[in-house]
C-alpha positions as CSV (number, residue, x, y, z in Angstrom):
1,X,-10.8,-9.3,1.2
2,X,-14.6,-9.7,1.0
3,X,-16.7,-6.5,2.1
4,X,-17.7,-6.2,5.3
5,X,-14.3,-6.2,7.3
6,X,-13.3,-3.0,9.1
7,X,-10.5,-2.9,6.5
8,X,-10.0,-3.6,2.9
9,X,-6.2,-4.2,1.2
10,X,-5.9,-4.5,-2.8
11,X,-2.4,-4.9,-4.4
12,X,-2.1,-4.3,-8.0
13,X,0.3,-3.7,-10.8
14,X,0.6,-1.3,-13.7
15,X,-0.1,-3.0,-16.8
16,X,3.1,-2.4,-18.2
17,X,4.3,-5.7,-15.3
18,X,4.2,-9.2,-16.6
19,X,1.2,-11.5,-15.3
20,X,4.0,-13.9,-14.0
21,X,3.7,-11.1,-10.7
22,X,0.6,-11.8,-9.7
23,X,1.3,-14.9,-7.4
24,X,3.7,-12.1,-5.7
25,X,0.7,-9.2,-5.9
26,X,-0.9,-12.0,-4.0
27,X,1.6,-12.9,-1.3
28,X,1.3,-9.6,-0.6
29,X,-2.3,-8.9,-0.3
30,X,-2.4,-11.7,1.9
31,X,1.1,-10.7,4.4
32,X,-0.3,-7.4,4.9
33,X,-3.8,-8.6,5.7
34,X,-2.1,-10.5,8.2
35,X,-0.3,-7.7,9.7
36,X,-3.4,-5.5,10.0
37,X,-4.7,-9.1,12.2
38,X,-1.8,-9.2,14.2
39,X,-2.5,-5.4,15.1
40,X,-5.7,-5.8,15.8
41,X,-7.2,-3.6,12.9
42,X,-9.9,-5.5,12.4
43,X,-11.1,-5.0,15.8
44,X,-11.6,-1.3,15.0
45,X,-15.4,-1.4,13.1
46,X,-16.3,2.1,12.8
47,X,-13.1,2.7,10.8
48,X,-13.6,0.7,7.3
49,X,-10.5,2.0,5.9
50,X,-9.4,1.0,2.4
51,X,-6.4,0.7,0.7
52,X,-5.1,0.8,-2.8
53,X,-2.1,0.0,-3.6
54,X,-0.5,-0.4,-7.1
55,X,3.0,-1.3,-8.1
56,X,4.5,1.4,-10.6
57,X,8.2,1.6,-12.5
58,X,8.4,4.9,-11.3
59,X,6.5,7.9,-9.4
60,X,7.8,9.7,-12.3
61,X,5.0,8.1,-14.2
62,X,2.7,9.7,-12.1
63,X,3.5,12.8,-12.3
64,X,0.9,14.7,-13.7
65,X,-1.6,13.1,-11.4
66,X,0.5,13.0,-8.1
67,X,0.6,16.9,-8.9
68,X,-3.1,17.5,-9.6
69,X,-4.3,15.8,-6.4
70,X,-3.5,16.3,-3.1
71,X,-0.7,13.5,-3.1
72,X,1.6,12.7,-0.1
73,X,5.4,12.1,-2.1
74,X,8.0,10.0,-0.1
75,X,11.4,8.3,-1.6
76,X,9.8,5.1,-3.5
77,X,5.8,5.8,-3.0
78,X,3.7,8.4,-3.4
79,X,-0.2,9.0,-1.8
80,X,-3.7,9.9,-1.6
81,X,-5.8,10.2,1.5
82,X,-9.3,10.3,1.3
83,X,-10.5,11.1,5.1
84,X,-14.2,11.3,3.6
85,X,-14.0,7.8,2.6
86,X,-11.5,6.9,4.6
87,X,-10.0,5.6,1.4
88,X,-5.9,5.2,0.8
89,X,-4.6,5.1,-3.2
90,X,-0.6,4.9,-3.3
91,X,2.0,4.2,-6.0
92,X,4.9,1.8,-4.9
93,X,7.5,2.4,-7.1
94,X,9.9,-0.4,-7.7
95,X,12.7,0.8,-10.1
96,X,15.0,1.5,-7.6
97,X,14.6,-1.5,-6.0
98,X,15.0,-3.4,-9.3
99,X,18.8,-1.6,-9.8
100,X,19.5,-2.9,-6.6
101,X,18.8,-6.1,-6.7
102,X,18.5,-7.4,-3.4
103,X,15.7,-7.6,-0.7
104,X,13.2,-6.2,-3.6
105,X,10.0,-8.3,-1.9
106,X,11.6,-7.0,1.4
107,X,11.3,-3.2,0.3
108,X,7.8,-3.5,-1.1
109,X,6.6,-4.7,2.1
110,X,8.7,-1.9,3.8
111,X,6.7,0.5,1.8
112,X,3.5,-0.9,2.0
113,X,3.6,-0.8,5.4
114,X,5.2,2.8,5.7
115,X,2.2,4.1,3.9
116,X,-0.7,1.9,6.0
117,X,0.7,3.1,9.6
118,X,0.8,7.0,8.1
119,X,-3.2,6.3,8.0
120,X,-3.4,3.8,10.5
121,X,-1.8,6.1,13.1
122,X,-4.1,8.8,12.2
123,X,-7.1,6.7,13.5
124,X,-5.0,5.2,16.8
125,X,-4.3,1.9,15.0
126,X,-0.9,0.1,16.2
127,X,1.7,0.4,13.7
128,X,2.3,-2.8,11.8
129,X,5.6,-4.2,11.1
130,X,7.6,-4.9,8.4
131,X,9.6,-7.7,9.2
């Protein structure tokens, strides 16, 4: 998303994914954009809030870091709210999802959005939905 909008959405993965999952880091970027539309998140201007989000193997990765920050850890993500900045970094791991096989673009989404409405709802934003 260019600057300028009351909300900013970057998907990324570690460096240890292939390239090949950037048309999917992509998909992504653009479904949840569209679900902050749909709730009206870009109505809200004196709220630019920001988010980070990076696909990981595993939180366990993080672990050093997601214990010398302030970190928010859930089953599957882990993260980092910057109220000063209004900025959001989280790690969604995808390991587990991997072993299971099924729904894994499903689940991604499921935790994107678990971790946008934790913020969201702390500024009155309507929660976006997964589905």
């Amino acid at each position: 998303m260019q600057q300028g909008f009351p909300i900013t959405i970057t998907i990324t993965a570690d460096d240890r994914f292939s390239s090949s999952l950037k048309p999917l880091l992509a998909k992504l970027e653009m479904w949840i954009n569209f679900q902050a539309l749909k709730a009206d998140w870009y109505g809200k201007e004196d709220h630019v809030l920001t988010f980070d989000f990076n696909l990981v193997r595993t939180l366990d990765e993080k672990a050093e870091q997601l214990i010398s920050e302030s970190w928010i850890v859930e089953p599957g993500y882990a993260y980092h709210y910057e109220n000063s900045r209004l900025m959001t970094i989280a790690f969604i791991a995808v390991d587990d999802l991997l072993e299971r096989g099924t729904g894994i673009e499903l689940e991604i989404k499921s935790r994107l959005v678990a971790v946008a409405n934790l913020i969201g709802q702390q500024h009155g934003l309507i929660a976006l939905i997964a589905a």
